[in-house]
Backbone as a ProteinNet text record, in pm:
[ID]
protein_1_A
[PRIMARY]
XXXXXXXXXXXXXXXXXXXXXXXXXXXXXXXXXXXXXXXXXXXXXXXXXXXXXXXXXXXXXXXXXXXXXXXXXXXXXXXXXXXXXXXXXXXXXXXXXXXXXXXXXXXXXXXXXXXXXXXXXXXXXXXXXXXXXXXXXXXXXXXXXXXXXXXXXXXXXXXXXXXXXXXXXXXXXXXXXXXXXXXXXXXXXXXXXXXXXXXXXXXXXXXXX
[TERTIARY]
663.8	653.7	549.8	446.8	340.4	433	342.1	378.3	381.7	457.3	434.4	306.3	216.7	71.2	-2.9	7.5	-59.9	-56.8	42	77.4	20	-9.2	-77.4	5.4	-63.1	1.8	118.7	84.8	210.4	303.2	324.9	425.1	509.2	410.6	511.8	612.2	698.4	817.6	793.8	856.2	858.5	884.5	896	896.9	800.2	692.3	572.1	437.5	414.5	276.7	178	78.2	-90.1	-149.8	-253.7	-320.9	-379.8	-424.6	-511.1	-440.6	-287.7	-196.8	-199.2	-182	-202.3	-134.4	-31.7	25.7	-49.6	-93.8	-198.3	-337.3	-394.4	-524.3	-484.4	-395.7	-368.7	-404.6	-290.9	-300.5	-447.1	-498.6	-652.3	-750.3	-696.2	-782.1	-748.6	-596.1	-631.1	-687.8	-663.4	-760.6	-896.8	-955.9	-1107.8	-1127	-1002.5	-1027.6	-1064	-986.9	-1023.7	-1151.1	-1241.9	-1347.7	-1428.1	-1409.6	-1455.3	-1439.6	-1309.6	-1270.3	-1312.5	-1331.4	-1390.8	-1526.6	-1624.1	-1764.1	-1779.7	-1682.8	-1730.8	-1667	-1595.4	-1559	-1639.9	-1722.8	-1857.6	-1911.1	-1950.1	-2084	-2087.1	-1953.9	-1924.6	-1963.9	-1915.7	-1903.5	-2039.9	-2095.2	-2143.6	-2317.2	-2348.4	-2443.3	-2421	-2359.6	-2383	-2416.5	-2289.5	-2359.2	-2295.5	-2228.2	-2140	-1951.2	-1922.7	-1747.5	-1710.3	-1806.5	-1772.5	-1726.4	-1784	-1753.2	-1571.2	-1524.2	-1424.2	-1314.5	-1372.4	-1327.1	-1291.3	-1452.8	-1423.1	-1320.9	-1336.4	-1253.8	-1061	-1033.2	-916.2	-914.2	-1016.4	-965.1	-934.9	-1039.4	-1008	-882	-814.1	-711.9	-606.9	-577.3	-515.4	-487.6	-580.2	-604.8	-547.2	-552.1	-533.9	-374.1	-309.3	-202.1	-122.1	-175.1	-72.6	-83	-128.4	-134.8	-54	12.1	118.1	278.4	271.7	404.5	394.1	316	251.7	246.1	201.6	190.9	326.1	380.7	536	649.4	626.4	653.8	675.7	538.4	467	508	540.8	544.3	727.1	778.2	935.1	937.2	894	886.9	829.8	755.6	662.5	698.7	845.5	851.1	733.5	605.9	509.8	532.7	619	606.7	493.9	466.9	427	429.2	387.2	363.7	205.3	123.7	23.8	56.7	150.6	153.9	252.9	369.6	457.2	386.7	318.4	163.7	107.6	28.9	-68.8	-4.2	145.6	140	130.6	232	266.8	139.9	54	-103.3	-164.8	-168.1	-276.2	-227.4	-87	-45.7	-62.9	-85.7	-60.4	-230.7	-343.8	-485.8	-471.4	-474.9	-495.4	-456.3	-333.2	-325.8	-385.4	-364.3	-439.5	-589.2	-637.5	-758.9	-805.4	-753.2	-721	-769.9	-647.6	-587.5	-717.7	-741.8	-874.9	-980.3	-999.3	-1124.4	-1106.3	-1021.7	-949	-932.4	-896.5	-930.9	-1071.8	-1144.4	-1276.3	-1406.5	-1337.2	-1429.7	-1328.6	-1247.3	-1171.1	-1064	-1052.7	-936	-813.3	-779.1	-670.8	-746	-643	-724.9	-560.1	-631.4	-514.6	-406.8	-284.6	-133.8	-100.6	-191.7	-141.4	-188.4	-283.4	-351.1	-211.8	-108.5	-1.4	68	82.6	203.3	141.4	-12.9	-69.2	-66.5	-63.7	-51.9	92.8	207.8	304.4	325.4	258.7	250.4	169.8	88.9	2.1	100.3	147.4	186.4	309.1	365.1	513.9	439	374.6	339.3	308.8	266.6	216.2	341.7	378.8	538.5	619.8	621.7	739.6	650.6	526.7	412.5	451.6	488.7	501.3	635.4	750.3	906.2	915.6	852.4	885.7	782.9	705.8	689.7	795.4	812.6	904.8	1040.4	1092.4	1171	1189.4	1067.6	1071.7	1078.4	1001.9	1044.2	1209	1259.1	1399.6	1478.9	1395.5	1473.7	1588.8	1526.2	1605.7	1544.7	1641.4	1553.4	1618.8	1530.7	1592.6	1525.3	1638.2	1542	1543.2	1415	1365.2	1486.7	1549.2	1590.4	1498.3	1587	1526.2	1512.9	1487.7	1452.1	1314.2	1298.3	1155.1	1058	1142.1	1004	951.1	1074.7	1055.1	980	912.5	881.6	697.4	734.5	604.4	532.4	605.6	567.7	543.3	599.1	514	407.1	409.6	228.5	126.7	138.2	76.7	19.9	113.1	94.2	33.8	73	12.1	-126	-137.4	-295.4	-366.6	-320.1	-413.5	-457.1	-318	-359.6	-468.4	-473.7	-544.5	-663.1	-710.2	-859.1	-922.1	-805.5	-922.1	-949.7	-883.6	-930.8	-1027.2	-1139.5	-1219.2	-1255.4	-1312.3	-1298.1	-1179.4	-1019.7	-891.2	-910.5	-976.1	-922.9	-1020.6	-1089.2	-1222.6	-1119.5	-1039.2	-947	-825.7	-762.3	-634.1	-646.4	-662.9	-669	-540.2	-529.2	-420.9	-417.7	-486.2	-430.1	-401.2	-515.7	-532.1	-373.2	-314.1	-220.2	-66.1	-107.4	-2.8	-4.5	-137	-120.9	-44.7	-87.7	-72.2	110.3	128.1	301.1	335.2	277.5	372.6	314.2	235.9	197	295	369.8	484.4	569.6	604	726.4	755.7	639.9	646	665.3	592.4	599.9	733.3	818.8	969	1012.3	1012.4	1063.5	1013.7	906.1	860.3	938	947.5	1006.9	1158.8	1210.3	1383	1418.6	1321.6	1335.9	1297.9	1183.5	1180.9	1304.1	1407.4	1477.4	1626.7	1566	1623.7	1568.7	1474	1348.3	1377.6	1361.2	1390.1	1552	1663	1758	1807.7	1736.2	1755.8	1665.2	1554.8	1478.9	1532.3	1583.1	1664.7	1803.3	1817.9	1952.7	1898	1808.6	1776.8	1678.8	1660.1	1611.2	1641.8	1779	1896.4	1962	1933.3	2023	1954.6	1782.1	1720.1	1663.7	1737.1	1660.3	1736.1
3044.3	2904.1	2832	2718.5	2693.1	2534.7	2599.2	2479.6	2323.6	2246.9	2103	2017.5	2111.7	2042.5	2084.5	2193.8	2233	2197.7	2173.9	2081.3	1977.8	1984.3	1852.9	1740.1	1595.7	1484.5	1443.3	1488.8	1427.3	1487.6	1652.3	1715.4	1721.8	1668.9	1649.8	1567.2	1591.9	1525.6	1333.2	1257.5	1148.7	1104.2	985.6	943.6	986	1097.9	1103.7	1052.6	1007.3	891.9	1020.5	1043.4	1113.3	1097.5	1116.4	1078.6	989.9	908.4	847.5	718.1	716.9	635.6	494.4	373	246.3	222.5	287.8	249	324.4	429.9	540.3	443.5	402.6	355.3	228	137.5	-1.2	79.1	223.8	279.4	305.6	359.9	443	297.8	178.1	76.5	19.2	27.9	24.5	82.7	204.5	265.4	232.8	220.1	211.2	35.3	-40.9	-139	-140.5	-19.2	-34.3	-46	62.1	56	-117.9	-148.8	-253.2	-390	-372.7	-499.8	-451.6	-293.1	-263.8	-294.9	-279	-277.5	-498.2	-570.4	-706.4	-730.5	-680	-738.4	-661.1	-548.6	-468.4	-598.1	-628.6	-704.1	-826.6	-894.5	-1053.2	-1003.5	-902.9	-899	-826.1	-718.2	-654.8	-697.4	-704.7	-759.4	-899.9	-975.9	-1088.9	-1160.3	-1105.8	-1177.5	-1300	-1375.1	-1519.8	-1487.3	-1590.9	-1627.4	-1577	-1625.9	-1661.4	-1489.2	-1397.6	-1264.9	-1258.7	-1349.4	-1307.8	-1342.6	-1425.1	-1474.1	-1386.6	-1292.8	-1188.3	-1111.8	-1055.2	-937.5	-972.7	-1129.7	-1154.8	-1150	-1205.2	-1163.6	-1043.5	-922.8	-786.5	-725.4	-793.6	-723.2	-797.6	-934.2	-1028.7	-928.2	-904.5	-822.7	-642.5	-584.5	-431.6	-513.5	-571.5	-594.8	-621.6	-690.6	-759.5	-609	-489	-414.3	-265.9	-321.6	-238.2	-292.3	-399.2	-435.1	-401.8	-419.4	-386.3	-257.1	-146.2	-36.3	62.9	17.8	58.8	-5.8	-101.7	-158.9	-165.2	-129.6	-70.8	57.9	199.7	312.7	291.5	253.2	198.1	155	64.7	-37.3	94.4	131.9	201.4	320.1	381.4	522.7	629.2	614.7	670.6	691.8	746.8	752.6	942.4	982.5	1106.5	1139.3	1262.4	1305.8	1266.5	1223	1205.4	1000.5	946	801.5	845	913.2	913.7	933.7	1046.1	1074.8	960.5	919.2	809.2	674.1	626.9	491.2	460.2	494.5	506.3	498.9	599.7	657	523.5	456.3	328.9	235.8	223.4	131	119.3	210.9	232.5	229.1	302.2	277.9	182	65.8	-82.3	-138.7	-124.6	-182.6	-155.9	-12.9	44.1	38.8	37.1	10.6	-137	-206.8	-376.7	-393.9	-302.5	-378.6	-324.3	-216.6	-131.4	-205.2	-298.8	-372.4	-502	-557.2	-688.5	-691.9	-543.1	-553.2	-481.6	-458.5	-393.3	-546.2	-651.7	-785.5	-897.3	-854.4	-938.6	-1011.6	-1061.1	-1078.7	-1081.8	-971.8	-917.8	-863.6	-933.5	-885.7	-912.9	-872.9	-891.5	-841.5	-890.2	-839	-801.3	-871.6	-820.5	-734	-683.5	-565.2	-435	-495.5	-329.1	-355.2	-503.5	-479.7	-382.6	-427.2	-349.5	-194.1	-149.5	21.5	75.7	-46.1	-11.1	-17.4	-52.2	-42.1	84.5	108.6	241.7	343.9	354.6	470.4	488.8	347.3	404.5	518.7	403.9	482.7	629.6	635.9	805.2	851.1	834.5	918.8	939.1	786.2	799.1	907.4	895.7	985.4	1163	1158.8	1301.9	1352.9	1251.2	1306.2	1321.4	1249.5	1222.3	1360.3	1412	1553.1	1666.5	1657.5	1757.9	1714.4	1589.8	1613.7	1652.1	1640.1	1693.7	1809.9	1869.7	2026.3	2065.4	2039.6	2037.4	1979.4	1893.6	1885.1	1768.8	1653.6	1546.6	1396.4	1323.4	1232.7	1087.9	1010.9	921.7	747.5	725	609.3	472	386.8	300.9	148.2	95.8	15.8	-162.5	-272.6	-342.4	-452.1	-411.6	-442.8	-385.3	-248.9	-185.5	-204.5	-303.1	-366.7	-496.2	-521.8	-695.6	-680.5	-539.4	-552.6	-506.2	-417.1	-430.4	-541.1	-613.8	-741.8	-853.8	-840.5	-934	-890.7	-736.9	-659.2	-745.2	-727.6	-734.7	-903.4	-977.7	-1199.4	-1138.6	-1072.9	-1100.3	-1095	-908.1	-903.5	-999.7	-1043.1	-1095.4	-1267.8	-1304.4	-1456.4	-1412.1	-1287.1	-1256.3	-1242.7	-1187.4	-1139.6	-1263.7	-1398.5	-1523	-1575.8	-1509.8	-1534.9	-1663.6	-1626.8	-1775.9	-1902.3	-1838.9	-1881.7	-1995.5	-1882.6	-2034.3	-2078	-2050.2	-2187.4	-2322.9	-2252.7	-2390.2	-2496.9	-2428.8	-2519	-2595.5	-2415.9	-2485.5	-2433.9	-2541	-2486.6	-2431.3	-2308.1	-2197.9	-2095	-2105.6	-2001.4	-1829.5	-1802.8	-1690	-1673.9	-1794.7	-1813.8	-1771.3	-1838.2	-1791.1	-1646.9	-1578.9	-1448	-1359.7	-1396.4	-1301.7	-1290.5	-1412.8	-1457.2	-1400.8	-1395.9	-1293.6	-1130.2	-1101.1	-927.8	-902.9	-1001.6	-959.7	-927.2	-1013	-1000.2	-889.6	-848.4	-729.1	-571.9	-595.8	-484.4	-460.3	-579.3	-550.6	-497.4	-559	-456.6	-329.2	-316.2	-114	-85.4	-132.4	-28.8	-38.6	-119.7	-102.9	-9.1	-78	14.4	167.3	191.2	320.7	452.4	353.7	438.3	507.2	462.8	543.4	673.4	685.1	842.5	877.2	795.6	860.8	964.4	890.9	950.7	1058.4	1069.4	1142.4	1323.4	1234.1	1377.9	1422.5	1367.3	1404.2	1527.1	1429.8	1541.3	1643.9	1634.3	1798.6	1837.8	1831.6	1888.5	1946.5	1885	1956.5	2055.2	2028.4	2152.6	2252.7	2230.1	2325.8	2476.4	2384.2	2411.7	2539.1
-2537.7	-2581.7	-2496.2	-2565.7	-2471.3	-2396.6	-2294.1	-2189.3	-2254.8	-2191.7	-2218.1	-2180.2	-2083.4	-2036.3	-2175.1	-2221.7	-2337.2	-2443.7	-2509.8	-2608.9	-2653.5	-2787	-2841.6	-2825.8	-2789	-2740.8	-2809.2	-2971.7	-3050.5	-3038.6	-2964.3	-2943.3	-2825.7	-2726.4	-2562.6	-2596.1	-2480.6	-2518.2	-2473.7	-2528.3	-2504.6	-2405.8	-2356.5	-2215.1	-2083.6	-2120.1	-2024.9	-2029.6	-1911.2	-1930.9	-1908.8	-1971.6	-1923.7	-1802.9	-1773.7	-1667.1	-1624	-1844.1	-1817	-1935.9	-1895.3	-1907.1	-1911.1	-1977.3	-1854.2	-1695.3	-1698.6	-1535.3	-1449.4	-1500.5	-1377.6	-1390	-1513.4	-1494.4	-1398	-1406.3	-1293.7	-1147	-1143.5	-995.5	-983.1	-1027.5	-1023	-1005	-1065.3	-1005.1	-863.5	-789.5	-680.4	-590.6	-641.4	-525.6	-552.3	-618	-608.4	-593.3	-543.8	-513.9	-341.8	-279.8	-150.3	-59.4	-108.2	-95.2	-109.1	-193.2	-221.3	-114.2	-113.5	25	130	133.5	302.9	308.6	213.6	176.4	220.5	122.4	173.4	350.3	351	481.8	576.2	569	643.5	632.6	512.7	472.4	579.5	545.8	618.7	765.4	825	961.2	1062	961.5	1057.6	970.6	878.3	803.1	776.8	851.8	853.2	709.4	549.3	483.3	433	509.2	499.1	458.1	490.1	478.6	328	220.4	107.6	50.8	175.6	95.5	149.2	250.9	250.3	150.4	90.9	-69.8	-190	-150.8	-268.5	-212.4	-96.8	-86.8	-103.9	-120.3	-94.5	-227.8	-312	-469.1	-528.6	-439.4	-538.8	-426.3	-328.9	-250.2	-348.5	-384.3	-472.5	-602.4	-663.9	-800.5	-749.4	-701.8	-628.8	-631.8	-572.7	-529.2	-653	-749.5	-849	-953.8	-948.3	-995.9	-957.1	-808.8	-728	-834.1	-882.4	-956.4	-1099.2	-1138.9	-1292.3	-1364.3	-1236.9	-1297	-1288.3	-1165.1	-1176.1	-1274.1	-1345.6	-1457.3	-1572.2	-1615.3	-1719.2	-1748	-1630.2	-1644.7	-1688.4	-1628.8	-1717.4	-1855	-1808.5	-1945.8	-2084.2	-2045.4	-2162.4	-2206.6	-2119.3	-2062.2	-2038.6	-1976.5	-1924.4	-1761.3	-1734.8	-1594.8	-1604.8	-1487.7	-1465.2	-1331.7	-1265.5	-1172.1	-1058.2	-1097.6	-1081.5	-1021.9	-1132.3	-1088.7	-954.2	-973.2	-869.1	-728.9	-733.8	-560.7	-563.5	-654.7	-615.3	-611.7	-663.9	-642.9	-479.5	-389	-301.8	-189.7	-201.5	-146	-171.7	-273.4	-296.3	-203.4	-241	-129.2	23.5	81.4	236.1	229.2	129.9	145	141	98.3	72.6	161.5	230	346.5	505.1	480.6	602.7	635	531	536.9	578.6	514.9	539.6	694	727.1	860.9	975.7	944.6	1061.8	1009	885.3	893.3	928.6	943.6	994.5	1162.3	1233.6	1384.7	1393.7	1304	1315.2	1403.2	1281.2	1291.1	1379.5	1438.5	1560.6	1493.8	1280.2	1263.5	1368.4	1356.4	1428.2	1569.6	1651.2	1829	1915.4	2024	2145.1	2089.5	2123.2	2084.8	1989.3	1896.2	1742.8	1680.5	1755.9	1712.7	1748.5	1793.8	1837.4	1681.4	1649	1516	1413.2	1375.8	1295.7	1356.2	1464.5	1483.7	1457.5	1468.1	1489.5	1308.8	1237.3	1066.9	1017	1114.3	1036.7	1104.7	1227.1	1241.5	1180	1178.4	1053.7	931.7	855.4	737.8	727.5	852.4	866.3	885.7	962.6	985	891.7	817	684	592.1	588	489.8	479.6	616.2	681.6	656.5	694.2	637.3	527.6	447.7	314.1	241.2	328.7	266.9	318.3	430.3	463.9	395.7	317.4	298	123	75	-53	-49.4	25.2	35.8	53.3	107	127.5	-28.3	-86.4	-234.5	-150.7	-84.1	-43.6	-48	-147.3	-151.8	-104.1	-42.1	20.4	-61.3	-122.1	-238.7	-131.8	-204.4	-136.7	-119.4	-1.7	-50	-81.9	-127.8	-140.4	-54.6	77.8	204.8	240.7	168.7	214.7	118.8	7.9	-89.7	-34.3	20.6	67.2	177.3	250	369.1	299.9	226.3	129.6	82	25.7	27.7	88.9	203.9	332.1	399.6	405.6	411.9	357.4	241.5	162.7	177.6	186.4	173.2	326.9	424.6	549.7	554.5	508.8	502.4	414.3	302.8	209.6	262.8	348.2	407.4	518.6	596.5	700.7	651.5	525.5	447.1	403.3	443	389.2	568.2	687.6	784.1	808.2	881.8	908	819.5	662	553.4	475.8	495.9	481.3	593.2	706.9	845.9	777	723.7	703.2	611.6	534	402.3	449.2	535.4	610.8	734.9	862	968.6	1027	1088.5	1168.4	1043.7	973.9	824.1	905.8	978	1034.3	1099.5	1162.2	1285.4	1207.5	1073.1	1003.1	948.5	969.5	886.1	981.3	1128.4	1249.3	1259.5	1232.8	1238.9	1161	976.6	932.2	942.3	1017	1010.9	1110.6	1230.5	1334.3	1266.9	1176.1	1074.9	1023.4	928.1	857.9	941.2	1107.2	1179.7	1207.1	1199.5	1256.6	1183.6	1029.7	916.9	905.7	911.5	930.9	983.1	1106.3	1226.5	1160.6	1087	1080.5	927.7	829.5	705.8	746.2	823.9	849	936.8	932.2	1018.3	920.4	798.6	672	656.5	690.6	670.1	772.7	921.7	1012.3	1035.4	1002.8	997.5	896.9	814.2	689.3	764.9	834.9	856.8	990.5	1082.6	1173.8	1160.1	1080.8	1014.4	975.2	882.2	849.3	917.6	1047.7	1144.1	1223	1247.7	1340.1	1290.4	1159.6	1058.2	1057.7	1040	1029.9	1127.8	1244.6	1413.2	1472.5
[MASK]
+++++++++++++++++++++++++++++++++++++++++++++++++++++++++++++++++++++++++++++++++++++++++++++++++++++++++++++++++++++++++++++++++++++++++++++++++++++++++++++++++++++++++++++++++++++++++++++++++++++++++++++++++

């Protein structure tokens, strides 16, 4: 019997999205949104080519972002989920931010102290990145609660108030002051939502050992 990849479209079974799906095309536009905010915020900082690019880049991080709710949405809503959205939603997310954040302490954005919350956010991600392979292998899955969306979502208002940096101070002065206040915020939540992965891979580490 031929595979279900092989199969003509009208014959796969229902409820699977393609590759080139709408919730995968939203994902496939964040990622190629990243590049883009790293390219203006190069531009603003190291080519010197004015504030106003930090405008753009808060719009296509604004736009990349409203497309993290949409395409997980959509793949419900539509029953199109697949394998390809499940790897990449996740991957866009942590690019978009991570990237953010190393171009945000690249141009002094982010400096001094607060430059640890942001390490103490990338290195979660890597770690949770890393259990969360070892623990698929194991065939264990540890679902997201809705504390580690809410912590997603203050990432996200942090960096994006931080990407209008010098630019919102000109509109609202401390804007930056407020981004830094909530990127503390969000580091506390990493560190506490992550200790769902952490304990999950512990256990089967000890089991495994």
């Amino acid at each position: 019997m031929a595979d279900a990849t092989t199969r003509p479209a009208s014959e796969r079974p229902a409820g699977r999205g393609g590759a080139l799906s709408l919730p995968n095309l939203l994902t496939y536009s964040r990622c190629a949104a990243v590049p883009l905010v790293a390219a203006c915020l190069f531009w603003a900082d190291i080519l010197h080519g004015g504030v106003w690019l930090r405008w753009v880049a808060l719009g296509l991080f604004i736009a990349a972002a409203v497309t993290d709710f949409f395409d997980g949405y959509l793949a419900r809503a539509l029953s199109q989920q697949s394998a390809i959205g499940r790897m990449l939603d996740p991957i866009a997310d942590k690019l978009l931010v991570s990237t953010s954040l190393l171009m945000l302490a690249s141009d002094g954005t982010i400096r001094g102290w607060s430059l640890w919350a942001a390490v103490v956010i990338l290195c979660r991600e890597i770690l949770v990145s890393g259990l969360r392979e070892f623990l698929a292998e194991l065939r264990v899955s540890v679902p997201v609660s809705r504390l580690a969306k809410w912590k997603t979502t203050l990432q996200l208002v942090a960096v994006g108030v931080l990407l209008a940096g010098p630019a919102g101070d000109k509109l609202v002065p401390g804007i930056t002051l407020i981004g830094l206040t909530l990127l503390w915020v969000s580091a506390v939540l990493t560190i506490y939502t992550g200790f769902d992965y952490f304990r999950a891979g512990a256990r089967h580490l000890v089991e495994e050992a």
